[in-house]
C-alpha positions as CSV (number, residue, x, y, z in Angstrom):
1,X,132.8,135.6,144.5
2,X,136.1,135.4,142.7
3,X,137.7,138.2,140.7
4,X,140.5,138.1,138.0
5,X,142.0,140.7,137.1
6,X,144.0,140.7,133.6
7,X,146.5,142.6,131.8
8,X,146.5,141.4,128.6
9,X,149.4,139.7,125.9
10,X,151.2,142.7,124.1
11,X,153.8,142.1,121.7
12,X,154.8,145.3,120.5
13,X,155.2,147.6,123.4
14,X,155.6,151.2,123.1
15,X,158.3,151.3,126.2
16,X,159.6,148.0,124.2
17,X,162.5,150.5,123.2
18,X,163.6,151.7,126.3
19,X,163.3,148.3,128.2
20,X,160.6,149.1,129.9
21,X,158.0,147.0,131.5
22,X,155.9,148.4,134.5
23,X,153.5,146.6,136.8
24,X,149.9,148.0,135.7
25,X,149.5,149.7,139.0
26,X,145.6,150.7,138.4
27,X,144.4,147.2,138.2
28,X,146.6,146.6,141.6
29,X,144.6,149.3,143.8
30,X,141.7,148.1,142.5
31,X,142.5,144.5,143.6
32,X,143.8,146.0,146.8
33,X,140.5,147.7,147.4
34,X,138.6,144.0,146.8
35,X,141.0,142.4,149.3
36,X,140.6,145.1,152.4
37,X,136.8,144.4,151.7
38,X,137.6,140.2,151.8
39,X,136.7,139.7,148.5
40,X,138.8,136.8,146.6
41,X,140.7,138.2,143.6
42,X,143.5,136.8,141.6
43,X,145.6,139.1,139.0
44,X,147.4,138.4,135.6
45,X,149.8,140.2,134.2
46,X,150.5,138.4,130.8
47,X,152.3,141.2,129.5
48,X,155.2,141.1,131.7
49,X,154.9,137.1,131.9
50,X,154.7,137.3,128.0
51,X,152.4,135.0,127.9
52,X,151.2,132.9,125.2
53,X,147.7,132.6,124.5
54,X,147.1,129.2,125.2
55,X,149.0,129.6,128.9
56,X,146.5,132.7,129.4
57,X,143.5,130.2,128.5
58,X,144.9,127.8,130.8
59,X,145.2,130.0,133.7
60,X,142.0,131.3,133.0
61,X,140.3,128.0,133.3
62,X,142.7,127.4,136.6
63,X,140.8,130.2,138.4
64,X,137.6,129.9,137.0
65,X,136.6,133.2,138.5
66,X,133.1,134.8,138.3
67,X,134.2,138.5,137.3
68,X,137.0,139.1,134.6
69,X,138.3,142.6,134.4
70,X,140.5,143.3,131.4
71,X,142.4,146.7,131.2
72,X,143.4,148.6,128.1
73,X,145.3,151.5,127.1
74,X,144.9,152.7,123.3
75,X,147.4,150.6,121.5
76,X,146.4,148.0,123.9
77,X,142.5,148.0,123.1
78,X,142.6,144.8,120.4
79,X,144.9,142.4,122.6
80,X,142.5,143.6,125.1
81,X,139.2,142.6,123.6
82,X,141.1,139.7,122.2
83,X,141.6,138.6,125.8
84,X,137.7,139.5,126.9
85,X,136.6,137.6,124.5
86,X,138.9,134.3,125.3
87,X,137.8,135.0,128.6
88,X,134.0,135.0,127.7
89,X,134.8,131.5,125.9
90,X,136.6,130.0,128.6
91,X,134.2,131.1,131.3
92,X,130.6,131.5,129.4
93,X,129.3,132.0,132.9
94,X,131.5,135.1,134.1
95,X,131.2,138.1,133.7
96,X,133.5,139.8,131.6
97,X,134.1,144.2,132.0
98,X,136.4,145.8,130.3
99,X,137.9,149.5,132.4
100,X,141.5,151.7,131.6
101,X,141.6,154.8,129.8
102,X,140.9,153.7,126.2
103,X,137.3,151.9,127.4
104,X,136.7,154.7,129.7
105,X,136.2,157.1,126.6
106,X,135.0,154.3,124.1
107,X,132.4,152.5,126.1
108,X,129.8,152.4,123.2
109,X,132.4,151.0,120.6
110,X,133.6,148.2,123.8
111,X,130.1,147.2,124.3
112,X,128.7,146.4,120.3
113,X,131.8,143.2,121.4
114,X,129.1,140.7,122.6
115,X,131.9,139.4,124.5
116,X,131.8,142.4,126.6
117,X,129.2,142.6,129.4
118,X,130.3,145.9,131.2
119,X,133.0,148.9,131.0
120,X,134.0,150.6,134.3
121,X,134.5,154.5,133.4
122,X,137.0,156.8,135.0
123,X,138.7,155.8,138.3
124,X,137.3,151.6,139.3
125,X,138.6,151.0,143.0
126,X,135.4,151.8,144.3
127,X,133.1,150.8,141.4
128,X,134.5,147.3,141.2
129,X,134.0,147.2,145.1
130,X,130.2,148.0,144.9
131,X,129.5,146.4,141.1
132,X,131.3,142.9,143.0
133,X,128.9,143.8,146.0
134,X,126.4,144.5,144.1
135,X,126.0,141.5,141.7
136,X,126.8,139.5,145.3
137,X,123.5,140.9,146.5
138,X,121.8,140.4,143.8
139,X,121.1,144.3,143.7
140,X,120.3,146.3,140.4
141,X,123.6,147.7,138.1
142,X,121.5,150.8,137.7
143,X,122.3,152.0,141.3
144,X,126.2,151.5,140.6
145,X,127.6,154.5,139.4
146,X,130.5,154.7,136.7
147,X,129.5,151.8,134.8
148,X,128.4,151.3,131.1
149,X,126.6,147.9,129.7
150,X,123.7,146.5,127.8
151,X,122.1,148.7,125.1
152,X,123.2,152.4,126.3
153,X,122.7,152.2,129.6
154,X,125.3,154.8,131.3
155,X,124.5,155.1,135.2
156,X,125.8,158.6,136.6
157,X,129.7,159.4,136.8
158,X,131.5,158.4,140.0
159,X,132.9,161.4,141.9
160,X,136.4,160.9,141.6
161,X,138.5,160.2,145.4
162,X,138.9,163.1,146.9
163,X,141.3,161.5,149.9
164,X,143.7,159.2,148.4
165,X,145.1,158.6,151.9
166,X,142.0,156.1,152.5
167,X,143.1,153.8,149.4
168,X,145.6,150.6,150.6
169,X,148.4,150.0,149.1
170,X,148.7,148.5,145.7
171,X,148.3,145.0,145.6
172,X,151.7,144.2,144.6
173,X,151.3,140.4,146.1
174,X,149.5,139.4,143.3
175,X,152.0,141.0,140.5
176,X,154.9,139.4,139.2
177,X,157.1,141.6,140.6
178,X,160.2,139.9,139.7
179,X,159.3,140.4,135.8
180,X,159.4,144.6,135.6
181,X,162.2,146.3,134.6
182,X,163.6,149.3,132.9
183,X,166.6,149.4,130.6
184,X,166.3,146.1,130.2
185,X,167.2,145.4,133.4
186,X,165.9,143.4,136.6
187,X,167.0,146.4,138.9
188,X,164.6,145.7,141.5
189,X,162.7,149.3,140.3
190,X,159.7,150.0,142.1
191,X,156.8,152.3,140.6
192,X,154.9,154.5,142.6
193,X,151.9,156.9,142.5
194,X,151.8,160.1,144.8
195,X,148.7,162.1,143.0
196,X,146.4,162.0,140.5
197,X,144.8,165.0,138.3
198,X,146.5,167.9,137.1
199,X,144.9,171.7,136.3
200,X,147.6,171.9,134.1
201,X,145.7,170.7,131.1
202,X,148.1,170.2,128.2
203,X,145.7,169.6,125.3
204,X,147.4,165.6,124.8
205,X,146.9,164.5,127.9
206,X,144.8,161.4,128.5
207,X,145.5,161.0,132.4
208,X,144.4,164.5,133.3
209,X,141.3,163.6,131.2
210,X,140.6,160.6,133.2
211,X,141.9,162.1,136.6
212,X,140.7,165.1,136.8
213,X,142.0,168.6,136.3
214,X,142.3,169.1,140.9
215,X,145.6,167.7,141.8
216,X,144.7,165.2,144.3
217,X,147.5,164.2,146.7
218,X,148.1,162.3,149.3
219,X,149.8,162.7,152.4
220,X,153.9,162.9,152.6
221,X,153.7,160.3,155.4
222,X,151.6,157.9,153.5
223,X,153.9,158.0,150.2
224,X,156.9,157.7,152.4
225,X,155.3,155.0,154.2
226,X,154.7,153.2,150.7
227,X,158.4,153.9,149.9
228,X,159.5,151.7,153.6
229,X,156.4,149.3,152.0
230,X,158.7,148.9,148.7
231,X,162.1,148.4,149.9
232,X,161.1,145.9,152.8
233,X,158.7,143.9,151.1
234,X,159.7,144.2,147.6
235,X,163.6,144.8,147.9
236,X,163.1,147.8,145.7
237,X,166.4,149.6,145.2
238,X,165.3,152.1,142.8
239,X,161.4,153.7,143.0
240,X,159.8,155.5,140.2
241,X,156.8,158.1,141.1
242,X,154.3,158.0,138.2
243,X,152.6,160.7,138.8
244,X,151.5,163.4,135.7
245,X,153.8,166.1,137.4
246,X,155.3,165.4,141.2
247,X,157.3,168.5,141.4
248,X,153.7,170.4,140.5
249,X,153.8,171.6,144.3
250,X,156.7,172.4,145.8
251,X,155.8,172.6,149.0
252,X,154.8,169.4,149.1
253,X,157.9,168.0,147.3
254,X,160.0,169.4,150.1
255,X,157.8,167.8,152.5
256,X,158.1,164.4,150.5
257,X,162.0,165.1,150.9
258,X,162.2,165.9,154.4
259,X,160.8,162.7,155.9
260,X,162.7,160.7,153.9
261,X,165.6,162.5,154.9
262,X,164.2,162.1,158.1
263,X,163.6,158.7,158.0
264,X,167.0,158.1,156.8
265,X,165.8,156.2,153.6
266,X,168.7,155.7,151.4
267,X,167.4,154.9,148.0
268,X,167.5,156.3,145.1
269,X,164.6,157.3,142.8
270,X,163.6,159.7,139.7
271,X,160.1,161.4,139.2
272,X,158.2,163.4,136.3
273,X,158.6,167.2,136.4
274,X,157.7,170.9,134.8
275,X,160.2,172.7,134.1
276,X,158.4,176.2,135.1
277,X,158.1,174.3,138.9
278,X,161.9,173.7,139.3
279,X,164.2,176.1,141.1
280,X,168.0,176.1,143.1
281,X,166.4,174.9,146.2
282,X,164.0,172.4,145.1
283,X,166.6,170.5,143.3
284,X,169.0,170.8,146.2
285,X,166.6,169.6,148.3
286,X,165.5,166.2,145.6
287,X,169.0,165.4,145.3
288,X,169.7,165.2,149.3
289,X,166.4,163.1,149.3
290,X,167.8,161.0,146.6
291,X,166.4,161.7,143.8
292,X,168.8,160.8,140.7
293,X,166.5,161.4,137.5
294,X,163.6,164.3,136.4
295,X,161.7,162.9,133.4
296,X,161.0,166.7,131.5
297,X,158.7,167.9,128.9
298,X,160.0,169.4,126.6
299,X,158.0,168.7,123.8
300,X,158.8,171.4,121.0
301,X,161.6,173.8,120.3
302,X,158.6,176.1,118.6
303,X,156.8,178.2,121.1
304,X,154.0,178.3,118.9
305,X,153.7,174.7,118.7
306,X,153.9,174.8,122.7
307,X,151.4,177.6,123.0
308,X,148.9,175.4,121.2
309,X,149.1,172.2,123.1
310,X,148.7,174.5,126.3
311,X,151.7,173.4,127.8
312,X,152.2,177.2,129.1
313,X,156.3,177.1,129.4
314,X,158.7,179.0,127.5
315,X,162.0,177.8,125.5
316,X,163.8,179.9,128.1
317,X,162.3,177.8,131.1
318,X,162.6,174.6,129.3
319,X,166.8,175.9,128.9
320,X,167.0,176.8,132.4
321,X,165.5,173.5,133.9
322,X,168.0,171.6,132.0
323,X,170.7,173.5,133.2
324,X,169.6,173.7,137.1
325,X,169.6,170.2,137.0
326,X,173.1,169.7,135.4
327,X,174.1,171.8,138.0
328,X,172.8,170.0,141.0
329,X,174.3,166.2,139.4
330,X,170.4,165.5,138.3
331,X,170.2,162.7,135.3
332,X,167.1,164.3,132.7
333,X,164.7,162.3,130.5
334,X,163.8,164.9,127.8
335,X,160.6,163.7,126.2
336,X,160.0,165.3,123.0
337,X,157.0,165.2,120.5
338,X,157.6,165.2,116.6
339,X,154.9,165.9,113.9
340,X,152.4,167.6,116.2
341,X,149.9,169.7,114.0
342,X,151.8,172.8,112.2
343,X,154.7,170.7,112.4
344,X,157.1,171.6,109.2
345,X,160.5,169.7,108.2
346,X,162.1,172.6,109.3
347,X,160.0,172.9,112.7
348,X,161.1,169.1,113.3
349,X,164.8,170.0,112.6
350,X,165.2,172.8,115.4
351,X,163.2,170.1,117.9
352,X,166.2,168.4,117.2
353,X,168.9,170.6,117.4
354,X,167.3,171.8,120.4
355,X,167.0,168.8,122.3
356,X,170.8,168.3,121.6
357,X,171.6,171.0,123.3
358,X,169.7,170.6,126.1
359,X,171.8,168.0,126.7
360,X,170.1,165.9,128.7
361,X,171.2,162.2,129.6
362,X,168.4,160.9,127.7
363,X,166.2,161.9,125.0
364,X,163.0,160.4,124.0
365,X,161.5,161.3,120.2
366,X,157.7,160.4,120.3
367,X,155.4,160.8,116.9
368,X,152.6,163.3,117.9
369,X,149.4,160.9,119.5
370,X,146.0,161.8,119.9
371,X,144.6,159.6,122.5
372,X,140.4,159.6,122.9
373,X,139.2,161.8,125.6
374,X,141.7,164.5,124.9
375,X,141.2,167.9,123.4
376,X,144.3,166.9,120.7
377,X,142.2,164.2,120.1
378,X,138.5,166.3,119.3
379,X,141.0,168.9,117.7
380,X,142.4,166.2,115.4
381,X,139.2,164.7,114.7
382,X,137.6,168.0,113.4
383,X,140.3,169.2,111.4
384,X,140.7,165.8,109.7
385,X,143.9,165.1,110.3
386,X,143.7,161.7,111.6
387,X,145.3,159.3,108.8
388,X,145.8,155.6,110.5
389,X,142.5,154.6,112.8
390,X,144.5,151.3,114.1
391,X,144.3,151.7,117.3
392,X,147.4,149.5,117.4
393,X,149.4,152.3,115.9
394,X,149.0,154.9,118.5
395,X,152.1,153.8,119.9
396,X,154.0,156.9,120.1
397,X,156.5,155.5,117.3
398,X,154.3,155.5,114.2
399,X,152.9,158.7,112.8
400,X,149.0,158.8,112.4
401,X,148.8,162.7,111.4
402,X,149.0,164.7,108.9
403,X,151.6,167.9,109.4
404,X,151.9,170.7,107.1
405,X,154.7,169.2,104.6
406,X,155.5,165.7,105.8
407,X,154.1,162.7,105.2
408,X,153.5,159.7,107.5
409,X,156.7,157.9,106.1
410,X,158.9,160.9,106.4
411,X,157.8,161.6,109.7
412,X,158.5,158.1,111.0
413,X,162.4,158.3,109.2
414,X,162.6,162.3,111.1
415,X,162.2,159.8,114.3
416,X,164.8,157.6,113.4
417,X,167.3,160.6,112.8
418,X,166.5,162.2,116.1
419,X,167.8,159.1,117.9
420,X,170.1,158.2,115.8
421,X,171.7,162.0,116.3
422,X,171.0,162.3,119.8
423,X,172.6,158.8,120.9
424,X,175.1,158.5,118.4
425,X,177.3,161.3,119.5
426,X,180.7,160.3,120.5
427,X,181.4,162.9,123.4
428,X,177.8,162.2,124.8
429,X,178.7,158.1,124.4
430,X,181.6,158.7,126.3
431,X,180.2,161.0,129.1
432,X,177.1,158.5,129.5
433,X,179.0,155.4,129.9
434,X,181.4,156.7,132.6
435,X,177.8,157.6,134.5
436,X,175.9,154.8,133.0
437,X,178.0,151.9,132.4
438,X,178.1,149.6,129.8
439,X,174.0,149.1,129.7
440,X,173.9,152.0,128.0
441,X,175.4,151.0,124.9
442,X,173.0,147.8,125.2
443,X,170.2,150.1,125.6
444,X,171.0,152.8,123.2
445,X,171.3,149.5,120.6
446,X,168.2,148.3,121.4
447,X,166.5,151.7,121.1
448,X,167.9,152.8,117.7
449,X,167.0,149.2,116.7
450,X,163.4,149.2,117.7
451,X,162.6,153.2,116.7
């Protein structure tokens, strides 16, 4: 039985700004999973080949598979279904399933698409293994748990994977690995993912909501092993981790460290952080590894505002990450959210101000999102301050709530201002460029374009 896997077209990116385009590592495992277990499977990312929609119909038809699996994020949803359904009219006889976060928590409003025959919920390598196995056999869907279809049939939830260790690696074979970059640039940057799940629970968070609020990880050896993977197979010369929070442990973050130094990898690589889980030591210890970059949340400069999206840091820790990492040669990524409920012109301003002097090496301004299956989301919904329901909006760059004294245009021209201030500093253009280069004025165009 064949298997195609699809990312689908999407024109308006929400990394478009920064550059970014990342391979869509979920549908990879899950294709990694089908392989181990020989199962043919093919994968399309048209987002990073930009493809048209007639090329996407053509290669469609090319592969003629049985099963087509289309994945969607929030602002991806329509180009999604817009791709399940070509799918459905270039192969009548396929089936067509539908699985990411947005379908995970929107299975009823997937399925009314008569285009759409199933939605995978929650975590797919090992419900696409035993639905493929399953419609093989000739079995009954009821018995294959995590899967939505027909007229409200929900089978129970699949436990989530408790031992990462056992999943291969990512099936990066099948990606077009030569088409992802960040910046703008083809810098060879790998992406990788070391956990999933996070007890954290920051009320916006969609991947904790999907993942799980146990942080599952998998073993040092087996991520450092993956890092070897990248940089032999896939001359990767820069690697990413993915995860919700690496640094969440640090324990295991010095253990992630020590083998590479061990190993004598000499690469360099960036990964998401807390600021409450940084100290002296860890960050010595990251930047012998070779870690160049800590993506941050900062989110707010109102402790209020951070006190109701749970985040549970203070301004002080957020200050004192910032600087710890200046002081140990670390590049930060602040990423700040503007117009989050309670949100006041004023409020906005002091984010601002705040972020400046942070002073990290980059900044980015999102527009408070509430993605389904969060508690932002339910919050939002029964308070009534949802004003846009295009899903093609929830982008991160247009504003689809209501604050206390801003409207939806102002918000979006706050936005603009927050880049523009941040990026159009002289003294932090001319400190930048001596560490960046010259891309960085082609990216900080591109960005204060785009915003």
């Amino acid at each position: 039985m064949k298997v195609l896997f699809i990312n689908p077209p999407y024109f308006n990116s929400k990394y478009k700004f920064i550059g970014l385009v990342a391979p869509p590592l979920g549908i990879a495992y899950m294709a990694a999973v089908l392989e181990e277990n020989d199962i043919d499977v093919e994968i399309i990312d048209a987002a990073a080949m930009e493809m048209s929609w007639e090329t996407l119909e053509s290669e469609i038809r090319r592969i003629s598979p049985q099963i087509i699996a289309v994945t969607a994020l929030t602002p991806t949803i329509y180009h999604g279904l817009q791709t399940a359904e070509l799918a459905k009219k270039t192969c009548p006889e396929a089936m067509v399933i539908m699985g990411g976060y947005h379908p995970s928590f929107n299975h009823q409003e997937i399925l009314e698409k008569d285009y759409v025959d199933l939605v995978v919920i929650g975590e797919g390598e090992y419900t696409m293994l035993e639905l493929v196995k399953t419609l093989e056999e000739g079995g009954d869907l009821k018995n294959v748990k995590g899967i939505a279809y027909g007229e409200g049939v929900v089978t129970p939830p699949r436990p989530l994977i408790q031992d990462l260790d056992e999943l291969p690696f990512p099936a990066r074979h099948l990606l077009p690995m030569d088409h992802y970059k960040i910046l703008n640039m083809k810098l060879d940057t790998a992406t990788l993912i070391s956990g999933r799940g996070c007890p954290m629970q920051c009320s916006f968070c969609a991947s904790a909501a999907l993942h799980g609020n146990r942080l599952r990880m998998r073993s040092s050896n087996s991520v450092v092993d993956e890092m070897e993977h990248l940089i032999k197979d896939h001359n990767a010369a820069m690697i990413a981790f993915m995860d919700d929070t690496f640094t969440l442990k640090p324990n295991r973050v010095e253990e992630i460290c020590d083998e590479i130094i061990k190993r004598g990898i000499d690469i360099y690589w960036g990964c998401t952080a807390r600021v409450d889980t940084l100290s002296e030591k860890m960050l010595r210890k990251l930047s012998d590894a070779g870690c160049i970059t800590l993506f941050l949340g900062v989110e707010s400069a109102d402790q209020q505002q951070l006190d109701r999206v749970n985040k549970q840091i203070t301004i002080e820790k957020i200050r004192r990450a910032f600087a710890l990492a200046r002081e140990n040669d670390i590049r930060t990524i602040a990423s700040v959210v503007l117009g989050m409920p309670g949100d006041t012109r004023e409020s906005i301003e002091r984010t601002i101000k705040f972020t400046k002097e942070l002073n990290p090496s980059y900044a980015v301004f999102s527009l408070a999102t509430p993605y389904p299956g969060t508690r932002f989301y339910q919050e939002a919904v029964q308070d009534n301050l949802i004003k846009v329901k295009d899903w093609s909006k929830y982008t991160l760059l247009s504003p689809v709530l209501d604050t206390v004294d801003c409207s939806l245009d102002e918000l979006k021209s706050m936005q603009k201002k927050a880049f523009r201030q941040f990026y159009l500093r002289p003294v932090y253009l001319m400190k930048q460029v001596r560490m960046d280069g010259p891309v960085l004025l082609k990216t900080v165009a591109t960005m204060i374009k785009e915003v």
